[in-house]
MILO-215614 format. One line per field, with one value per residue: residue number from 1; residue in one letter; x, y, z of N, C-alpha, C in turn. Coordinates in Angstrom, 1 decimal, always signed. Layout:
<rs>
n = [NUM:...]
res = [a:...]
nc1 = [X:...]
nc2 = [Y:...]
nc3 = [Z:...]
cac1 = [X:...]
cac2 = [Y:...]
cac3 = [Z:...]
cc1 = [X:...]
cc2 = [Y:...]
cc3 = [Z:...]
</rs>
This chain:
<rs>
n = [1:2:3:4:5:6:7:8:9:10:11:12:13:14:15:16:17:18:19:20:21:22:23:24:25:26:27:28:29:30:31:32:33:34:35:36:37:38:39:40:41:42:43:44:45:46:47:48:49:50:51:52:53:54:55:56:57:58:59:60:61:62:63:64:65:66:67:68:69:70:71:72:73:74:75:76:77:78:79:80]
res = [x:x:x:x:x:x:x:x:x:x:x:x:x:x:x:x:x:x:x:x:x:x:x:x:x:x:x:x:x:x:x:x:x:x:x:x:x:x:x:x:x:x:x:x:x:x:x:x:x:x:x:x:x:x:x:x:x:x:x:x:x:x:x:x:x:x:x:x:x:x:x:x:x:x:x:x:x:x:x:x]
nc1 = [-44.6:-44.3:-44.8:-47.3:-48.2:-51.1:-52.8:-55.1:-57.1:-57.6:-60.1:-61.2:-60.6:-58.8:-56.4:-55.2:-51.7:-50.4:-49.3:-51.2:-53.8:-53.3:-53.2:-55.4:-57.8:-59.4:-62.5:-64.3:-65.8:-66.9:-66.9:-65.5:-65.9:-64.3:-63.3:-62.0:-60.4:-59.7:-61.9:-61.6:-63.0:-63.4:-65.7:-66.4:-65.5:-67.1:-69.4:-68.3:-68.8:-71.7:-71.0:-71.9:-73.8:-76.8:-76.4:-77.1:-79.5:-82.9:-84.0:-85.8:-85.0:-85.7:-87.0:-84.0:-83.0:-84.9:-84.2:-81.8:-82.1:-83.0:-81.1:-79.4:-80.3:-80.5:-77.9:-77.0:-78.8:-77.3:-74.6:-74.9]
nc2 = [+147.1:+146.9:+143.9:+143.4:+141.4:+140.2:+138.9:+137.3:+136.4:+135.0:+135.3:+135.4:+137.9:+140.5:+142.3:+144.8:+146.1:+149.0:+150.5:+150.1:+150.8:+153.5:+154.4:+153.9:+155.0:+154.5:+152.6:+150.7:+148.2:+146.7:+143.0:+141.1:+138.0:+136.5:+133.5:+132.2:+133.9:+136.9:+140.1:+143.1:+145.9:+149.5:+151.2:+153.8:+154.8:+153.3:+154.6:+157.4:+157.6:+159.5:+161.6:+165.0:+165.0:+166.3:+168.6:+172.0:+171.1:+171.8:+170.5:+169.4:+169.0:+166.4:+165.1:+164.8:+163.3:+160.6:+159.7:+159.3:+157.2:+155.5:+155.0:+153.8:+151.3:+150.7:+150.2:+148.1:+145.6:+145.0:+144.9:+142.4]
nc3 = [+71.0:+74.2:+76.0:+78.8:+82.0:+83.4:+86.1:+88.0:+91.2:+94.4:+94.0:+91.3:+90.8:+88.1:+87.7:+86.3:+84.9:+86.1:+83.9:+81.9:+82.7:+83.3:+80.4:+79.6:+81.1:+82.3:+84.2:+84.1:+82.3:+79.2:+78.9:+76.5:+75.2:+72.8:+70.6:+72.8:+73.8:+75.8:+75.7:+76.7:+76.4:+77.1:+78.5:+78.3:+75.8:+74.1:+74.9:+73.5:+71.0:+70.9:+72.0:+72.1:+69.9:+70.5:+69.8:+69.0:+68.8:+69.6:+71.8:+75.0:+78.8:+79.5:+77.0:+75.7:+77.4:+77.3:+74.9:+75.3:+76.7:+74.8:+73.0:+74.4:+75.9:+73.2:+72.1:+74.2:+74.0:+71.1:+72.3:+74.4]
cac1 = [-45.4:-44.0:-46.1:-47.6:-49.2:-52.3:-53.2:-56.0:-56.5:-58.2:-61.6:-61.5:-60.4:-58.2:-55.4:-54.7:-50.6:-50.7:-49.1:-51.9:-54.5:-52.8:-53.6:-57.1:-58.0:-61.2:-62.2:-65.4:-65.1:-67.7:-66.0:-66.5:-65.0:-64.0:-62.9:-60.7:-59.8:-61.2:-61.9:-61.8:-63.3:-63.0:-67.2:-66.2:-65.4:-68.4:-70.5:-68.0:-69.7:-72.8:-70.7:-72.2:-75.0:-77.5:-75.1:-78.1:-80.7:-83.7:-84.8:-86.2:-84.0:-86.6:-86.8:-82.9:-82.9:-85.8:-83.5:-80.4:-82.5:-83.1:-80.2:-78.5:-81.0:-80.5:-76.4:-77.1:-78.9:-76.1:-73.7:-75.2]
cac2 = [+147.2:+145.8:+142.6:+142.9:+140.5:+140.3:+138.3:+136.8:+136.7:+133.9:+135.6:+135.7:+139.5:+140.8:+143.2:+145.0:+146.7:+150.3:+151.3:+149.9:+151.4:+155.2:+154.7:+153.7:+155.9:+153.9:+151.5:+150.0:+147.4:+145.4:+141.8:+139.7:+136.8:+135.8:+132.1:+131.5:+135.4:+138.0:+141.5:+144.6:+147.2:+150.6:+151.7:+155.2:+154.6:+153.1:+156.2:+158.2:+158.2:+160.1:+163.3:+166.3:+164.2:+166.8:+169.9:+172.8:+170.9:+172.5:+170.0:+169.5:+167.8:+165.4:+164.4:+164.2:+161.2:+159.5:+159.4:+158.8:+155.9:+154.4:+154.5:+153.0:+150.1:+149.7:+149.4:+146.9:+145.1:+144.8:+144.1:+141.7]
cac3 = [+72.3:+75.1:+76.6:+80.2:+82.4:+84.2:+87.3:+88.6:+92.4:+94.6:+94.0:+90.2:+89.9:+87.1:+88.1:+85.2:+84.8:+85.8:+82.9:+81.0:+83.8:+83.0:+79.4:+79.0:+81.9:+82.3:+85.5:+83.8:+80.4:+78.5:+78.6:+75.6:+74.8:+71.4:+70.6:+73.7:+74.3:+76.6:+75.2:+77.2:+76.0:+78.1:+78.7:+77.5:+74.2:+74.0:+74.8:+73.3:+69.4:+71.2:+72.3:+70.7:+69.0:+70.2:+69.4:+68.0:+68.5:+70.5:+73.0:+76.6:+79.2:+79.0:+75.3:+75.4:+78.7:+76.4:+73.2:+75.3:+77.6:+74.0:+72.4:+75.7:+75.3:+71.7:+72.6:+75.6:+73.2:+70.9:+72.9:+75.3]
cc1 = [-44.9:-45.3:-46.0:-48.4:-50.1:-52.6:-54.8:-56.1:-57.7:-59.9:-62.0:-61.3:-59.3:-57.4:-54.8:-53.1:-50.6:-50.4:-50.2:-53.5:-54.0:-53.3:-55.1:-57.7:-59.9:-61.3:-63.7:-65.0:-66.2:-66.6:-66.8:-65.5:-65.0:-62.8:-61.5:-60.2:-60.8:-60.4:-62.1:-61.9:-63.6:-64.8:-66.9:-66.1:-66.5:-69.3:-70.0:-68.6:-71.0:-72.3:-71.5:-73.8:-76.4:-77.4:-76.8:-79.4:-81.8:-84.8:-84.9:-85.1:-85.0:-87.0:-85.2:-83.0:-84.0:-85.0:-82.0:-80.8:-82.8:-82.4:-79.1:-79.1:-80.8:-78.4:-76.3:-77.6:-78.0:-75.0:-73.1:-75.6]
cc2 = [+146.2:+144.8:+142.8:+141.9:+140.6:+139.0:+138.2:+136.4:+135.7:+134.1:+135.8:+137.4:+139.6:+142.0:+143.7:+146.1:+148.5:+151.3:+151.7:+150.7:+153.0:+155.4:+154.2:+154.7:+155.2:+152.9:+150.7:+149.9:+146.8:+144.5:+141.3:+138.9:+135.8:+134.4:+132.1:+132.5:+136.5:+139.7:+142.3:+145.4:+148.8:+151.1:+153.1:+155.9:+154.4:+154.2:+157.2:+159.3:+159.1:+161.8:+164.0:+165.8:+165.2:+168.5:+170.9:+172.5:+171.4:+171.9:+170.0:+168.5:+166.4:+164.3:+163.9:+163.3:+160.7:+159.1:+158.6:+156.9:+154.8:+154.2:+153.1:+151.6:+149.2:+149.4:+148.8:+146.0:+144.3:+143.9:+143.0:+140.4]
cc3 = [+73.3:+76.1:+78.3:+80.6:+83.8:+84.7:+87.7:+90.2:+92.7:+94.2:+92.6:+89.8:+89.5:+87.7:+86.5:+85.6:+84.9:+85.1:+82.0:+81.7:+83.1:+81.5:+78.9:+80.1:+82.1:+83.7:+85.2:+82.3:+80.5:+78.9:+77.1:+75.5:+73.0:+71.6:+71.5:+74.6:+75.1:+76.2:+76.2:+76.6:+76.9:+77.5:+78.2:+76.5:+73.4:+73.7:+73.7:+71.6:+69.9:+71.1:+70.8:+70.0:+69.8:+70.8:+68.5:+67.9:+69.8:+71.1:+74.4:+76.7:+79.0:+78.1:+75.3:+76.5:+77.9:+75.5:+73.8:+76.0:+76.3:+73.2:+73.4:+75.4:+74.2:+71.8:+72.7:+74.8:+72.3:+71.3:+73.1:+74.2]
</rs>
């Protein structure tokens, strides 16, 4: 895997390589930072274990934004 590099600009923002931009296809990341290193994680990936998760099942739109407003929470939680 060839090594790119990412810039920083007088306002503290991150310029990421648009090769690497074309393959995550994402424009929102968690950060975290592990001992020294900063993690991007692409927000979509994130969500993405949900798809389908209520595939058959016979609820209101209602009940599903309650279930999705508390799993979101229990994520952010997580996360954060």
């Amino acid at each position: 895997m060839p090594v790119e590099i990412a810039r920083l600009d007088d306002n503290g923002r991150l310029y990421l390589p648009a090769s690497i931009r074309k393959k995550l296809r994402s424009k929102e990341f968690y950060i975290e930072e592990r001992n020294g290193e900063i993690i991007l994680v692409p927000i979509r990936k994130k969500i993405e274990k949900y798809w389908g998760i209520f595939k058959g099942e016979d609820l209101t739109a209602e009940e599903i934004d309650k279930i999705v407003e508390e799993e979101t929470e229990k994520l952010l939680r997580d996360e954060l």
